[in-house]
N, C-alpha and C positions, 0 to 999 in steps of 0.2 A: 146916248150910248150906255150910260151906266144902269137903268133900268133893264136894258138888254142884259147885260153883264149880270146882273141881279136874275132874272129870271132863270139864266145857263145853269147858275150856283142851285137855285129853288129846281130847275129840273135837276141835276144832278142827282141829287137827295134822293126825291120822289124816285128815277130809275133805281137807285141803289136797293132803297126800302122797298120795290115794288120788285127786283129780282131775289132778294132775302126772302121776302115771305113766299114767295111762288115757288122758289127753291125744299123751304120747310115744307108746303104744303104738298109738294111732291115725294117728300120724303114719305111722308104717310099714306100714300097710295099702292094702290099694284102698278107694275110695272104698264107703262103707257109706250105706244109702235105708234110709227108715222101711215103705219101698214092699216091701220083699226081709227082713221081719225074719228069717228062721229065718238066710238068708246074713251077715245080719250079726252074729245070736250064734253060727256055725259061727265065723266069721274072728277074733270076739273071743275064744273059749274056746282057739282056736290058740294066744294069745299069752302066756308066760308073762308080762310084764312087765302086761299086761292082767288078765290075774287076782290078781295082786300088789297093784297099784289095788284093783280090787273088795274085797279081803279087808279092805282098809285103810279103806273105806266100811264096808264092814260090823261091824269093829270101831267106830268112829265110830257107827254104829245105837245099838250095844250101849250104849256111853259114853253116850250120849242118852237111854237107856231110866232110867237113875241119874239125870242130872239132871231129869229131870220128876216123879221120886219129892219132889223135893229143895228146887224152886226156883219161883217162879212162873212162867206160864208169858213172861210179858213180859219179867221178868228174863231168862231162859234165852234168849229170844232175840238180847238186847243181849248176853248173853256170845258165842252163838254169830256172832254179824256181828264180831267184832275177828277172827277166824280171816282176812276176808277182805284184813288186809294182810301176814298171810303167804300167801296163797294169790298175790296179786301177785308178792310178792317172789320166791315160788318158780317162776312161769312167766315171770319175767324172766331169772334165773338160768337153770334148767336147759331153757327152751323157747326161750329167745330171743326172748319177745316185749315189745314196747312200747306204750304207751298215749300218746295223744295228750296235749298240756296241758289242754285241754278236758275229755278223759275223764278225766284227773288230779283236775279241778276237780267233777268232779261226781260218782266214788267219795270225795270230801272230803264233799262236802256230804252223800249217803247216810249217811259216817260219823256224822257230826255228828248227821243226823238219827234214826236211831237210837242213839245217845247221849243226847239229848233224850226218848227215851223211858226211856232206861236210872235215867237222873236223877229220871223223875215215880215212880218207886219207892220205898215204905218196906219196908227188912227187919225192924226192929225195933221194939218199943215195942209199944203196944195198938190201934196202929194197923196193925200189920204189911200187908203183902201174904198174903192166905191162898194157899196151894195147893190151888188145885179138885182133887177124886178123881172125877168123876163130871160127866156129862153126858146131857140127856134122847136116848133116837135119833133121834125124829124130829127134832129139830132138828142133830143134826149131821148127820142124812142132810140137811135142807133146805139148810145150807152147807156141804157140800160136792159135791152132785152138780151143782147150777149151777157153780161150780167148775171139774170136771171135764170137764164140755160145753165150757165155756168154755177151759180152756187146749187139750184137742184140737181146736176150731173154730181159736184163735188159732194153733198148730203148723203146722195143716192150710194156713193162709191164708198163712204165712210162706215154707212151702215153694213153692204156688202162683207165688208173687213170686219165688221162688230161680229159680225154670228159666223163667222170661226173660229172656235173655243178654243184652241191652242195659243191664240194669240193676248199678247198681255194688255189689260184692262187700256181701253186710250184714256188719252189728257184730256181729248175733248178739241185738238188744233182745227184737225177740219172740220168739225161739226160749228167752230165758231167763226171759221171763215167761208163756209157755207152761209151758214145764218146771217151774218155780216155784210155779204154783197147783197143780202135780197134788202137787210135794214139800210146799206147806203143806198139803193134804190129807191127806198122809201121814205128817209131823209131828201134826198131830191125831188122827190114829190111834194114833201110838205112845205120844201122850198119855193117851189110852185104854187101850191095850197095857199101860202102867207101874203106873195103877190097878189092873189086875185083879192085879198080881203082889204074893203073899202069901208069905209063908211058914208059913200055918198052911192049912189046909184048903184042901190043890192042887187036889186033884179037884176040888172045887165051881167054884174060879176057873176052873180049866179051862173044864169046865164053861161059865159065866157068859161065860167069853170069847167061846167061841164062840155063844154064841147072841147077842153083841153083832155091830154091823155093823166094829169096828175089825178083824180079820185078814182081808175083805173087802175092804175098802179098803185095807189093805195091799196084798193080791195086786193088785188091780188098779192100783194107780200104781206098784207094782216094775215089774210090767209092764210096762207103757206107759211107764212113766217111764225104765228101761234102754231099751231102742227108742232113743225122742226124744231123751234125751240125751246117747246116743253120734253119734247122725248129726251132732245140732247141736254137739258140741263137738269134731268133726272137720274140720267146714267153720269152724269160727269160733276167736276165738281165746279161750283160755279164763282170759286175766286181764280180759275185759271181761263172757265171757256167765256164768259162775260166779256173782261178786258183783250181776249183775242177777239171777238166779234167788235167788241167796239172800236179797238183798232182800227181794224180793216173797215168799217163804218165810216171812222172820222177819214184815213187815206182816201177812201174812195171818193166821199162829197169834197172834201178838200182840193183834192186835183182834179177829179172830172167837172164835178159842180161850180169848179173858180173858172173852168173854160165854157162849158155849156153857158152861166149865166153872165159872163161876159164880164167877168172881174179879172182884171191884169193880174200878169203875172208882174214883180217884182222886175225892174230895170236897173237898179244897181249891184252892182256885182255881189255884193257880201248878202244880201237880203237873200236873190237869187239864190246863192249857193248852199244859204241857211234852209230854204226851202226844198233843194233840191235834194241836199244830203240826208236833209231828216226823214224825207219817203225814204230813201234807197236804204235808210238805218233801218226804220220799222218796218219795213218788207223785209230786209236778212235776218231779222231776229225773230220772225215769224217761221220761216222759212228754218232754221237754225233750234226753233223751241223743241223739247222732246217729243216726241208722237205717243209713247204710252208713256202710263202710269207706274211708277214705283212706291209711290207714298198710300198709305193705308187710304181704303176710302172711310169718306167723317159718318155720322152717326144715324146722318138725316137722309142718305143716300142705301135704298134698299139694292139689296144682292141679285144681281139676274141668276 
């Protein structure tokens, strides 16, 4: 277990420093549209500080792919959300940006509330939390292609609302809970992804992989999901749309992926209620965050 644990902490970093520097490196560009993708992975592959980022996500993948061998999957998520107050720190420091008191008080309470899920876990005893290996397809096709509709409808809608000028600059909420369903879509895949990986009869997993729907759904939320979330974390700033997107990332695999992959829920009352109250906390404080922006934008974030 603690090797898992280990790795969550080594992913953690790598995502922080891997949205830091994608963040800077977009600051330096012209403005990139979801409308113009091929312009926009021309301008990012320009950048080396850009691909620097990327590589440092994708090690973080990798680091992810260990912890779901390893951990539950609701555990894994409470480790993977502490990353989100170095992710602060780090676009305070090297971005220059600030969050309001308000937005202070309410990545408190997301903390918190996933923490309260972190706590409704047993790792020990004969009670443990098991690790699902396996999930039926049609039922992960049923949650996650609703999902998927769903966070491009909500992108789709945000951007709509961006290009009418009258309106004040957004925080970035639904562009991170767009981008969010499609990444907890994609965390369940590699949920999936980590099950098929053996070290005894490759070719069969192989195999078996592929005729699963998990590299499917990969492809298609790298996709879509590099797209959406260069534009949105070029217009916004990214100590506020990050830890909304990962939120709603960790929510999502947490509850749907503890039932898809066939990990109990919690039978004693207090565990239970720990779990139940900390979704319903970080959904109202989502739901509750400001929608625009009042604070200056930082240094690294060009002007539309």
């Amino acid at each position: 277990m603690w090797w898992g644990v280990g790795a969550a902490l080594l992913a953690n970093v790598l995502y922080s420093a891997g949205f830091v520097l994608e963040k800077r490196a977009l600051g330096a560009l012209p403005e990139v549209t979801v409308r113009q993708p091929a312009r926009l992975l021309r301008l990012v592959l320009g950048s080396p500080l850009w691909i620097g980022g990327s590589l440092a996500l994708a090690a973080g993948f990798a680091a992810q792919l260990a912890v779901y061998r390893t951990l539950p999957i609701a555990a894994a998520q409470g480790l993977f959300v502490s990353g989100l107050v170095l992710l602060v720190l780090l676009s305070a420091r090297l971005l220059g940006e600030e969050t309001s008191g308000r937005e202070r008080y309410a990545l408190g309470a997301i903390l918190l509330a996933l923490l309260m899920v972190v706590l409704s876990l047993r790792e020990s005893g004969a009670d443990a939390d098991t690790v699902g290996r396996d999930a039926p397809y049609p039922l992960i096709l049923l949650v996650c292609v609703p999902a998927l509709a769903a966070g491009v409808w909500l992108y789709s809608s945000a951007e709509r609302n961006a290009r009418h000028r009258h309106r004040l600059p957004t925080t970035g909420v639904e562009y991170g809970v767009a981008v969010g369903l499609l990444y907890g879509v994609s965390s369940l895949a590699v949920k999936g992804v980590s099950s098929h990986l053996t070290t005894s009869g490759v070719g069969a997993s192989a195999v078996a992989l592929l005729r699963s729907p998990y590299p499917y759904l990969l492809l298609f939320t790298g996709a879509f999901g590099l797209v959406m979330s260069q534009a949105a974390l070029q217009r916004c700033r990214a100590s506020l749309i990050v830890p909304v997107c990962t939120t709603v990332t960790c929510l999502f695999t947490a509850v749907l992926g503890t039932l898809s992959f066939g990990e109990e829920l919690p039978d004693e009352p207090l565990r239970l209620a720990l779990r139940v109250l900390g979704t319903v906390l970080a959904v109202t404080v989502l739901l509750a965050m400001p929608k625009h922006d009042t604070a200056p934008r930082s240094p690294a974030t060009p002007r539309s």
